[in-house]
MARBA-3410 file (N, C-alpha, C, O; in Angstrom, 1 decimal):
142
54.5,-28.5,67.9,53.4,-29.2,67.3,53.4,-30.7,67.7,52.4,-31.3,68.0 ~ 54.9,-31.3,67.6,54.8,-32.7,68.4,54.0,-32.9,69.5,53.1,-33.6,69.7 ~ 54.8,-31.7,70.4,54.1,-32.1,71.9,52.5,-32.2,71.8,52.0,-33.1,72.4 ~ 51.7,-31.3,70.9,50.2,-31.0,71.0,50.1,-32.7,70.5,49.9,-33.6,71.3 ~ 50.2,-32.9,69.5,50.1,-34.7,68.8,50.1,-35.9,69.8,49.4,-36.9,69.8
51.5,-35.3,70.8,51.6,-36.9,72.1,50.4,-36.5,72.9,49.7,-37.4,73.3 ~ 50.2,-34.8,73.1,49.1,-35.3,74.3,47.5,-35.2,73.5,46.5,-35.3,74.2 ~ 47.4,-35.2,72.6,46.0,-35.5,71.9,46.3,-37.5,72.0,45.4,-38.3,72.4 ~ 47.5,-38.0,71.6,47.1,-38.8,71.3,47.4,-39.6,72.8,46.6,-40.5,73.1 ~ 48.1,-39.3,73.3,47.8,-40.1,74.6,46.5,-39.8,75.9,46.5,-40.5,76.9
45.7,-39.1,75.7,44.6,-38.5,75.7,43.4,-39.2,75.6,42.5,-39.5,76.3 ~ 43.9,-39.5,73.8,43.1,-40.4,73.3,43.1,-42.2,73.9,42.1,-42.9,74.0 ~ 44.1,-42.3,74.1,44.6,-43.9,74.5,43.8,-44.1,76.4,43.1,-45.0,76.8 ~ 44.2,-42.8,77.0,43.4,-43.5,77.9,42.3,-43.3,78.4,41.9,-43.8,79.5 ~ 41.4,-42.1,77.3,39.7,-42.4,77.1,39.4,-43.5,76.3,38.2,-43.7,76.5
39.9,-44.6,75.1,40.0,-45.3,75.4,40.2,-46.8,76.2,39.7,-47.9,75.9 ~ 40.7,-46.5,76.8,41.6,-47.9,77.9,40.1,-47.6,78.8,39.2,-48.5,78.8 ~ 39.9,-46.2,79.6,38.6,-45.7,80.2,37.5,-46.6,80.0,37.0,-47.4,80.8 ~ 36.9,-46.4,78.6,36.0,-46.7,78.0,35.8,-48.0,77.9,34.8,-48.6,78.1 ~ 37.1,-48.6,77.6,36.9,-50.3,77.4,36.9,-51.2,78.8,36.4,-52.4,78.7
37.2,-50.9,79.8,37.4,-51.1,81.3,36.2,-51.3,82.3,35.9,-52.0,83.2 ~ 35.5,-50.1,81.4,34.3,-49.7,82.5,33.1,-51.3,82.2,33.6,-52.2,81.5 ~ 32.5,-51.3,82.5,31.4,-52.6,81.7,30.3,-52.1,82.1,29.9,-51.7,83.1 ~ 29.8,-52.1,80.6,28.9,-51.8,79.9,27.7,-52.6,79.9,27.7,-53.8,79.5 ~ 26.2,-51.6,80.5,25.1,-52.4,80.5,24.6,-51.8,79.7,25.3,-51.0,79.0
23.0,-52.1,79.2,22.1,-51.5,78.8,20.7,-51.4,80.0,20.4,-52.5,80.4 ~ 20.0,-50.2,80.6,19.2,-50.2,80.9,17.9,-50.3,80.2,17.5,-49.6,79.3 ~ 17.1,-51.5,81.0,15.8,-52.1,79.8,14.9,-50.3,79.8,14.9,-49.3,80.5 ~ 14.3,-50.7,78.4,13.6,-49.7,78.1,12.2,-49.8,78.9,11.7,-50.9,79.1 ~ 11.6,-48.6,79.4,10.6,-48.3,79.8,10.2,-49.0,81.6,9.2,-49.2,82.2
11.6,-49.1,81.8,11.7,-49.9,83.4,12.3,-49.0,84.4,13.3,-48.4,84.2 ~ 11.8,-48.9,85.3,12.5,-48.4,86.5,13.5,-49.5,87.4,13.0,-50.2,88.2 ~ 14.7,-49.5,87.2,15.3,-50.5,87.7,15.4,-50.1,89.0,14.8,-49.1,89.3 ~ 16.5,-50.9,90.2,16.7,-50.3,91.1,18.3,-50.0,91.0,19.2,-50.6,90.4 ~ 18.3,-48.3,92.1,19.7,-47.9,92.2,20.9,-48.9,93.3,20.7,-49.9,94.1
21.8,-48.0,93.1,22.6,-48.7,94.0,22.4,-48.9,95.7,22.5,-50.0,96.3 ~ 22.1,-47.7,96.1,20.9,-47.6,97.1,20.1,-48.7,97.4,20.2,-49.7,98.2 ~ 19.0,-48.4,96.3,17.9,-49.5,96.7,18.3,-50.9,97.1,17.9,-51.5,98.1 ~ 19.2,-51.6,95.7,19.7,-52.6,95.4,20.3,-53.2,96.9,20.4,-54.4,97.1 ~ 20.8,-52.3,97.8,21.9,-52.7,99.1,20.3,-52.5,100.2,20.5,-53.2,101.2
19.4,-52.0,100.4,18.6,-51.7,100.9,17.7,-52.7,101.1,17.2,-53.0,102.2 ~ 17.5,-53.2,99.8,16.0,-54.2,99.5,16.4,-55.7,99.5,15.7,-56.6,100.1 ~ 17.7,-56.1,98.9,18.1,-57.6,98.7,18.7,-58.1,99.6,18.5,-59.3,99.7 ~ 19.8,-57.2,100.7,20.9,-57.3,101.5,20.1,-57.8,102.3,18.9,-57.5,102.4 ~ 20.7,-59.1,103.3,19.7,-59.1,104.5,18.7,-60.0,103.9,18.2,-60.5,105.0
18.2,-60.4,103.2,16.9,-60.8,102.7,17.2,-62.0,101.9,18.4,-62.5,101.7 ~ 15.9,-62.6,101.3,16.4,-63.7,100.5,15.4,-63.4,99.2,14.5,-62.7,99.1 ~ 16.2,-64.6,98.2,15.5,-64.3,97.1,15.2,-65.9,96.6,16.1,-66.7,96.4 ~ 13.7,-66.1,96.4,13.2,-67.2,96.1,12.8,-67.4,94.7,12.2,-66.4,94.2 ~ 12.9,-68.7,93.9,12.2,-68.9,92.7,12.4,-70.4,92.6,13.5,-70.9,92.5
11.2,-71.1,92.8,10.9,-72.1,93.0,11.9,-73.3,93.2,11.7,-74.3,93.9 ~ 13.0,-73.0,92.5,14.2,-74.3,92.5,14.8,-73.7,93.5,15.3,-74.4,94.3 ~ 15.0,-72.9,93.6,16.8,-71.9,94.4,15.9,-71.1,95.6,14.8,-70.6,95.4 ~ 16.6,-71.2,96.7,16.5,-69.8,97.7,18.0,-69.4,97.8,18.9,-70.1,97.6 ~ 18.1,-67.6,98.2,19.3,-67.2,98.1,19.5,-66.7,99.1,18.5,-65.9,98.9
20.0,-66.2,100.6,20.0,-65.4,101.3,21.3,-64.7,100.7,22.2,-65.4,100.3 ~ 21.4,-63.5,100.7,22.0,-62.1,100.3,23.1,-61.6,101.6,23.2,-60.3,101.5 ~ 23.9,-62.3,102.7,24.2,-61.8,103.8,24.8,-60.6,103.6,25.3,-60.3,102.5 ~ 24.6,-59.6,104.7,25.2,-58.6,105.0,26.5,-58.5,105.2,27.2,-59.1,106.0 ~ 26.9,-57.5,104.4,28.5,-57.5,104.2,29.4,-56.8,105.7,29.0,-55.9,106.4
30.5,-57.6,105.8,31.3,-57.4,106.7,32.2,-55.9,107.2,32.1,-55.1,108.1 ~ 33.2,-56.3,105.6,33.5,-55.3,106.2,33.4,-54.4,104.8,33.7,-53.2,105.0 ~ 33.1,-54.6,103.8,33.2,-53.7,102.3,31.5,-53.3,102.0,30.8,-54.3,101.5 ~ 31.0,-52.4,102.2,30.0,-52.1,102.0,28.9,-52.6,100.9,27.7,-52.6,101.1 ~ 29.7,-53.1,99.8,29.0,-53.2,98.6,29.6,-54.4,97.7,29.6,-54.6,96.5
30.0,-55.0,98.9,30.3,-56.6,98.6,29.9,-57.6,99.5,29.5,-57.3,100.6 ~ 30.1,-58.9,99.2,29.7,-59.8,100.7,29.6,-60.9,99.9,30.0,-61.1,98.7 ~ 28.8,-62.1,100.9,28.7,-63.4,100.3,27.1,-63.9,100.3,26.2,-63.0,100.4 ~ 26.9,-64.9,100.1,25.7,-65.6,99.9,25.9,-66.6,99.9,26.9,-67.1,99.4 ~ 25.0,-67.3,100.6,24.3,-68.9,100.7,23.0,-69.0,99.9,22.0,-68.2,99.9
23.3,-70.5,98.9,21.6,-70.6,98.3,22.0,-72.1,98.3,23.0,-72.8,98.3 ~ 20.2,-72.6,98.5,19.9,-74.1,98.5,19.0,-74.3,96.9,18.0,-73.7,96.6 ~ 19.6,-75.1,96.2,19.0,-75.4,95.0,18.4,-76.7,95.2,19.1,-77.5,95.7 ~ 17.2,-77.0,94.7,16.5,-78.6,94.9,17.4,-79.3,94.4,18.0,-80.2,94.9 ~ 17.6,-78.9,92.9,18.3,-80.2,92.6,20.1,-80.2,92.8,20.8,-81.3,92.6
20.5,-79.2,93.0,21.9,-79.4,93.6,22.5,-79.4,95.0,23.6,-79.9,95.2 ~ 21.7,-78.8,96.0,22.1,-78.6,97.1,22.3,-77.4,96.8,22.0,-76.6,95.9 ~ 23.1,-77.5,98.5,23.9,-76.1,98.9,24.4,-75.0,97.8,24.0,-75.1,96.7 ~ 25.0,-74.2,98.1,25.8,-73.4,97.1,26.2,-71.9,97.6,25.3,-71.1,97.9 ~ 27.2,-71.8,97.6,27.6,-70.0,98.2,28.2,-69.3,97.3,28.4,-70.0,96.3
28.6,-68.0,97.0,29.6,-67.5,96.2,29.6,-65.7,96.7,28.5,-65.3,97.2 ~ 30.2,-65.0,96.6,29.9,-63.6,96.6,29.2,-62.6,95.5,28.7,-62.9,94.4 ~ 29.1,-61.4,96.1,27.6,-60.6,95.4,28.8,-59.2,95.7,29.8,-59.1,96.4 ~ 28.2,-58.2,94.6,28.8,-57.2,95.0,28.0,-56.0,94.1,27.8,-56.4,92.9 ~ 27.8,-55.2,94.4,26.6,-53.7,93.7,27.7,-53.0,93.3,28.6,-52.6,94.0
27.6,-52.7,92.0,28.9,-51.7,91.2,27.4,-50.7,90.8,26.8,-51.4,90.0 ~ 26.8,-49.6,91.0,25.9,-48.7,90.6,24.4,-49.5,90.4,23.7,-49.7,91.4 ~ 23.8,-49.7,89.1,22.5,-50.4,89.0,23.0,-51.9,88.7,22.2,-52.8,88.5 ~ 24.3,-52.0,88.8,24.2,-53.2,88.6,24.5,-54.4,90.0,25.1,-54.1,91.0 ~ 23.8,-55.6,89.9,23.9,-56.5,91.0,24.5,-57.3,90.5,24.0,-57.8,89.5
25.8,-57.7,91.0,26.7,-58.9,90.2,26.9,-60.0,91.8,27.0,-59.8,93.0 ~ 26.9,-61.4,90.5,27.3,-62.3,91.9,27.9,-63.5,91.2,27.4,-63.8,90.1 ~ 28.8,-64.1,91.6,29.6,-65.3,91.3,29.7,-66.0,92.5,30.0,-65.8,93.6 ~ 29.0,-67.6,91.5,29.0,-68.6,92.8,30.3,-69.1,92.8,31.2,-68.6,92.1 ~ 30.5,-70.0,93.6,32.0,-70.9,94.0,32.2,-72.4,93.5,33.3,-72.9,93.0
30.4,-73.3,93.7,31.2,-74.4,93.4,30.1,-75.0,92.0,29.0,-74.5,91.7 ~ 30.6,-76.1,91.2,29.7,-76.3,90.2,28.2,-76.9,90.7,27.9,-77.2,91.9 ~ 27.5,-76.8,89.6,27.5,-76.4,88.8,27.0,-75.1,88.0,26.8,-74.8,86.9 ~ 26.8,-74.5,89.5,26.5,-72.8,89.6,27.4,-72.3,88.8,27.1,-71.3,88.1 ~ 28.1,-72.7,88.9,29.7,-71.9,88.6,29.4,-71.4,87.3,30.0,-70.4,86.9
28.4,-72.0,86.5,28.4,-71.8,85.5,27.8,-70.6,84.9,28.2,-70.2,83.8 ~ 26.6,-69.7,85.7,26.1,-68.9,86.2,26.6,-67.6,86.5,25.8,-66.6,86.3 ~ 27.5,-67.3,86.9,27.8,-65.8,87.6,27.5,-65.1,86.3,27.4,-65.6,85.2 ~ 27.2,-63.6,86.8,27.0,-62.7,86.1,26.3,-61.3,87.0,26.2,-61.0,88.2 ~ 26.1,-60.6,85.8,25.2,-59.3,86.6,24.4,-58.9,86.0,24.3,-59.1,84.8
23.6,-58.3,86.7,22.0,-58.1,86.5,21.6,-56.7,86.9,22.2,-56.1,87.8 ~ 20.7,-56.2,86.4,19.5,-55.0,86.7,18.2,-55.5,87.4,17.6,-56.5,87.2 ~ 18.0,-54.6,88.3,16.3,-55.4,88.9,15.2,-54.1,89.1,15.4,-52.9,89.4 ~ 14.5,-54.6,88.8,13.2,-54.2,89.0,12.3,-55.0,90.0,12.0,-56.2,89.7 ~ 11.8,-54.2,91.3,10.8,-54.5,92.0,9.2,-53.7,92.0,8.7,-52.6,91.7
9.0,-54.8,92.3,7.1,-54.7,91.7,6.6,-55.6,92.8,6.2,-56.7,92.7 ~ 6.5,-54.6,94.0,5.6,-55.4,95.6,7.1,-56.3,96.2,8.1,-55.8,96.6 ~ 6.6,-57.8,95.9,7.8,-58.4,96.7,8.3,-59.3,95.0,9.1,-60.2,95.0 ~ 7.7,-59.0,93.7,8.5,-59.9,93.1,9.4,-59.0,92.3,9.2,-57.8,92.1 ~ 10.7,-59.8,91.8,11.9,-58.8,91.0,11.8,-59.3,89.3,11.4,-60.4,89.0
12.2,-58.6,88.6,12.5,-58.9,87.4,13.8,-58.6,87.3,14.2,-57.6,87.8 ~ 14.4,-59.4,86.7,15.9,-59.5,87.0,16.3,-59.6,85.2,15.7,-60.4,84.5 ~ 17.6,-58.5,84.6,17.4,-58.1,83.6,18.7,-58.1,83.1,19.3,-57.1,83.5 ~ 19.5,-59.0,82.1,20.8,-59.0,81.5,21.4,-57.8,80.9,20.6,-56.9,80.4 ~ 23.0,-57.7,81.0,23.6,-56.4,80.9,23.0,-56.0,79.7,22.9,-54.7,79.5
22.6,-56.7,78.9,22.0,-56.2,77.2,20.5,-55.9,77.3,19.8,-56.1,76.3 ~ 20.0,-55.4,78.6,18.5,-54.7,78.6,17.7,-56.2,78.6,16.5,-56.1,78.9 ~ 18.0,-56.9,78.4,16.8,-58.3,78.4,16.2,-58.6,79.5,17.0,-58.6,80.5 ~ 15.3,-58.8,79.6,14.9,-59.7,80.9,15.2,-61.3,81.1,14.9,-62.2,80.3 ~ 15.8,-61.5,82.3,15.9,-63.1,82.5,15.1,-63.6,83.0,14.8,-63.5,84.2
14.5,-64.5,82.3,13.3,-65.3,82.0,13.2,-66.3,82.7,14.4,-66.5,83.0 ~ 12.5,-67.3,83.4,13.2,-68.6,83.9,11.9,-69.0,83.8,11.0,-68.2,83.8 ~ 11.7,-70.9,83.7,10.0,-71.5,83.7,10.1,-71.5,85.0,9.3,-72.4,85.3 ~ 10.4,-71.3,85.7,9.9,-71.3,87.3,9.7,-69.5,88.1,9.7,-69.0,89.2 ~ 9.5,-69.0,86.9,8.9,-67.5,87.2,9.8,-66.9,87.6,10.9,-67.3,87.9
9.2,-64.9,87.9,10.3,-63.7,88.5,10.3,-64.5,90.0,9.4,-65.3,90.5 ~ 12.0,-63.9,90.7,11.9,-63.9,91.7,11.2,-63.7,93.0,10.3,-62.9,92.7 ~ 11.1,-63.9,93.9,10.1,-63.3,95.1,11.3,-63.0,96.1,12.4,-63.6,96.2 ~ 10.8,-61.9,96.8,11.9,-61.3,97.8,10.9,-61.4,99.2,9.9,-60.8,99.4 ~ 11.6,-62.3,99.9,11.6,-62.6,101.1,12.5,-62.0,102.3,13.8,-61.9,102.3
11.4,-61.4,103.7,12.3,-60.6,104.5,13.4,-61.6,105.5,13.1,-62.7,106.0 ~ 14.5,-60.8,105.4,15.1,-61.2,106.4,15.8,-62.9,105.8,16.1,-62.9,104.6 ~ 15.9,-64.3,106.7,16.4,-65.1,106.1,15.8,-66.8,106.7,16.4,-67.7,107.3 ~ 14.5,-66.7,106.2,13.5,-67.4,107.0,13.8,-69.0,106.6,12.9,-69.7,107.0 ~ 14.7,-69.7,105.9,15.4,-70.6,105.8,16.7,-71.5,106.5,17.3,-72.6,106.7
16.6,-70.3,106.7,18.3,-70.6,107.7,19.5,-70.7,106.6,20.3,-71.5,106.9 ~ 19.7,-70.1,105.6,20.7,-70.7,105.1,21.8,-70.3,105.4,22.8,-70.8,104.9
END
């Protein structure tokens, strides 16, 4: 009877440890976001504009579903950091301030060329300079 008790309860510990590890989104209601697929398909390669910031999205080296980025912000300059697609989600962490402040991950929805871009808690992220626009390729140079 002991033994049945350790492995129920260690069982329990690392569905668990599982559970608490994984990170947890919410998918927005009544949205088609994009998959992991799409996400590496549509943004990679490409850039993403909203009126203060351009992003190009470079194509990853050597890890399929990671890489870096360059973005030009009006009022800060320059700025780079890495990107990386864990399933629907698009996560990216810049490098220098005061981006820095920023990283996070996101859900997207495309609709033509603009994105709705949507916090792990199903929200949509809002900005007064509007949804993103996805631009081919990297017509900036960044």
């Amino acid at each position: 009877m002991l033994e049945v008790r350790t492995c129920v309860f260690v069982a329990l510990v690392v569905a668990t440890i599982s559970a608490n590890s994984a990170e947890d989104y919410v998918l927005p209601a009544g949205v088609t976001v994009l998959t992991e697929e799409q996400l590496f398909n549509k943004l990679i390669g490409n850039t993403t504009y909203n009126g203060r910031w351009s992003t190009y999205w470079e194509p990853p080296s050597e890890n399929q579903m990671g890489g870096r980025y360059r973005e030009m912000h009006k009022k800060y300059g320059k700025n780079g950091g890495s990107w990386s697609i864990k399933g629907h989600l698009f996560c990216y962490n810049p490098e220098t301030p005061p981006m820095s402040a920023h990283p996070g991950c996101h859900t997207y929805a495309l609709n033509g060329d603009t994105i709705a871009q949507y916090r792990v808690n199903g929200t949509e992220e809002y900005s007064k300079w509007g949804r993103l626009k996805l631009v081919s390729g990297n017509p900036e140079n960044l």
